[in-house]
N, C-alpha and C positions, 0 to 999 in steps of 0.2 A: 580686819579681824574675821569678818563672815564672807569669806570669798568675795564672790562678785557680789556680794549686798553691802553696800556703803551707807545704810540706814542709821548701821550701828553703833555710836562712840566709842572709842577706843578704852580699854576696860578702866577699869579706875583699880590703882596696883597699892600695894603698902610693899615698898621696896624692904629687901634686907638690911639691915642695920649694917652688917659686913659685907664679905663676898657669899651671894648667893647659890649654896649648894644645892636648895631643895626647892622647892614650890609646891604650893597649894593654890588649883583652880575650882575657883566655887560662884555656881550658879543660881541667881537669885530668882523667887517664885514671879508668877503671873502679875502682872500691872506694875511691879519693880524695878528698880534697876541696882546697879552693884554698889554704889556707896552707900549704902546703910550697911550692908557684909564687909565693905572695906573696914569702916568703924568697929566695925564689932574686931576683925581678926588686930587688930590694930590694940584691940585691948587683952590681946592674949598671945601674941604676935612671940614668935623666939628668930633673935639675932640672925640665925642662918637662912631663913626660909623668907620667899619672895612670895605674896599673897598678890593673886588678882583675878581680879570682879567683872567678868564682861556685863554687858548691857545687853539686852535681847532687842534686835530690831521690834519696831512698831509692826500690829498685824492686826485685822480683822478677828476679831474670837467668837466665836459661835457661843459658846456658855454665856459670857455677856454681852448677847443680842448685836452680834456683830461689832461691838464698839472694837476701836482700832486702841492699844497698849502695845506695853514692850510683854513679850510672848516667845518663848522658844520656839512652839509649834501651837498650830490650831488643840483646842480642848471643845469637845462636843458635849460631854457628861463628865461627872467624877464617881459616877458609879461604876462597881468592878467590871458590869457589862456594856459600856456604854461604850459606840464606836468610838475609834481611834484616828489617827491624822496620820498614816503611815507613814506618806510621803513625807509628811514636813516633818515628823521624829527624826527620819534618818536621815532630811538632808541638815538639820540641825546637829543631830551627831557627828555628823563627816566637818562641820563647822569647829565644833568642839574636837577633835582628832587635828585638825590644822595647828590650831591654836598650842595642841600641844606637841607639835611637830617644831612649831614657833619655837618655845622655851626650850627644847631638845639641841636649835640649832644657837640660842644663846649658851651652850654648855650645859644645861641642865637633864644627864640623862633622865628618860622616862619614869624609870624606876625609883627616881626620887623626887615624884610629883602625886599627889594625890589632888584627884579628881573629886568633887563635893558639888552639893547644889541642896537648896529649900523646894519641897512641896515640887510643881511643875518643873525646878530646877535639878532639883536632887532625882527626878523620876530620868531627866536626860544623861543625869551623871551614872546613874546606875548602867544605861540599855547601853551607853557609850565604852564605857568599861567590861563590860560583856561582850562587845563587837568588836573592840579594837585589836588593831596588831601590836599596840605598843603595851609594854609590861609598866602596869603603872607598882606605886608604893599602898595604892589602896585607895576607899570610896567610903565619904561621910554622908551620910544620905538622912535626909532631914525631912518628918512631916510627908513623905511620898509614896512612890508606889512604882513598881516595874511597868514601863509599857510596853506594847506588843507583847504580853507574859506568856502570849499560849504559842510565839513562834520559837519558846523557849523551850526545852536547851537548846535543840536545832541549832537557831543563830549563834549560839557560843561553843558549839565544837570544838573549832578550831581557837577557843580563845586562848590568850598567851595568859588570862589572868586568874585562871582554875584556882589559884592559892593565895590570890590578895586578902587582905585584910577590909572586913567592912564597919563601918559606925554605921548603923541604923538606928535612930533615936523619933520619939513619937508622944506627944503629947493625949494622954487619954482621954481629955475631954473636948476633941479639937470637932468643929462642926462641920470643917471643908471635906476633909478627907478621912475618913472615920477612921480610927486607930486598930478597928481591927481589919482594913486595907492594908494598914501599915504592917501589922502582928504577920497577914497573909505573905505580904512579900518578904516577910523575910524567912517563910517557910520557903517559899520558890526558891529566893537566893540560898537556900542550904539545900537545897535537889540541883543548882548550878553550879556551885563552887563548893568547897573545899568547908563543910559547914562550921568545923570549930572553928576558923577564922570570923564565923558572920554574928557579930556581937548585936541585940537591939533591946534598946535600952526606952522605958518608959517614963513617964514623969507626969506627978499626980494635979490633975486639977489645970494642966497646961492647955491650952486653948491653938488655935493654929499658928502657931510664933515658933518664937524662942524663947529659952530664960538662964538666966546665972547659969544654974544646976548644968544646963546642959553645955554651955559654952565651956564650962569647967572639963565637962567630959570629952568634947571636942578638943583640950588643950591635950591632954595628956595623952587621946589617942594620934593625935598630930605627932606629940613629944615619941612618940613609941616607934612610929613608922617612919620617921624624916630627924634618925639622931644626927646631931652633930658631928663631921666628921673630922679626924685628927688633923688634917693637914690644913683646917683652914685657918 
């Protein structure tokens, strides 16, 4: 799954019910791993679409005092100013860009895969979608925050994705990542893309998770971007 990193398990999937025309890849936050997001997509799950959860290799994190978790890339701060892990953002991305190179060659064009991730996850689902070549169905971003934001637009010139559709959803009372980090990035993502597509959606008294209210929201934006198509 992560190139030459073999650390990783192999993601944990909630197959389609039928034959699968669509996918959703959604990356779980910091210290996680993907089966609790299996679970969840799993309870809102539609017949055509193939859900799956990688697992972030184990890493050293510098936020907590070098302890080694499953981590996309190093985290220094979660403050808007706090350096960044360049390197390991982008070689994490170019990971996630395989991944969905993978599903492209199972038959699943691009464009009917959307790209998601929580907190630390959702911040890689976003830079990834912004950098890639491939034209995705859009980006649910959950609890996060754009990183590298100030090599931004720059890095998304040439991107194929100027007019996806985004879920930004953000709990306001969350204490990891302050909500109005989240409120900012989705000012950035509307000076990057196509802004009437970048929907962000709050919810009141939410803490750094998830809840109902929002998976609800997650369902029908799913439902919107990856319909069913006639021939299956």
């Amino acid at each position: 799954m992560c190139g030459n990193n073999m650390s990783a398990p192999l993601p944990a999937i909630v197959p389609a019910a039928r034959k699968a025309t669509a996918a959703v890849i959604f990356l779980h936050g910091l210290g996680d791993t993907g089966h609790g997001w299996a679970e969840a997509f799993t309870g809102i799950r539609m017949p055509h679409v193939k859900y799956i959860c990688p697992h972030a290799p184990n890493m050293p994190v510098s936020l907590n005092m070098r302890m080694s978790m499953p981590s996309w890339f190093d985290i220094y701060g979660l403050s808007p100013d706090a350096d960044e892990d360049e390197s390991g953002i982008k070689r994490a991305s170019e990971n996630i860009k395989a991944l969905i190179d993978q599903e492209v060659k199972n038959g699943i064009p691009s464009h009917r895969i959307i790209l998601g991730g929580f907190s630390q996850g959702g911040a890689l689902s976003l830079y990834t979608a912004l950098t890639t070549q491939q034209k995705l169905a859009g980006v649910v971003a959950l609890s996060c925050w754009l990183p590298l934001r100030n090599s931004f637009p720059q890095a998304s010139a040439n991107s194929v994705n100027k007019d996806m559709h985004v879920l930004q959803c953000h709990g306001d009372a969350d204490p990891l990542v302050p909500f109005v980090f989240g409120s900012h990035t989705a000012e950035k993502m509307k000076s990057i893309i196509n802004p009437a597509n970048v929907t962000f959606k709050s919810y009141r008294g939410l803490p750094h998770s998830a809840c109902p209210e929002e998976m609800v929201d997650i369902k029908r934006f799913i439902e919107k971007q990856l319909p069913a198509i006639s021939d299956e």
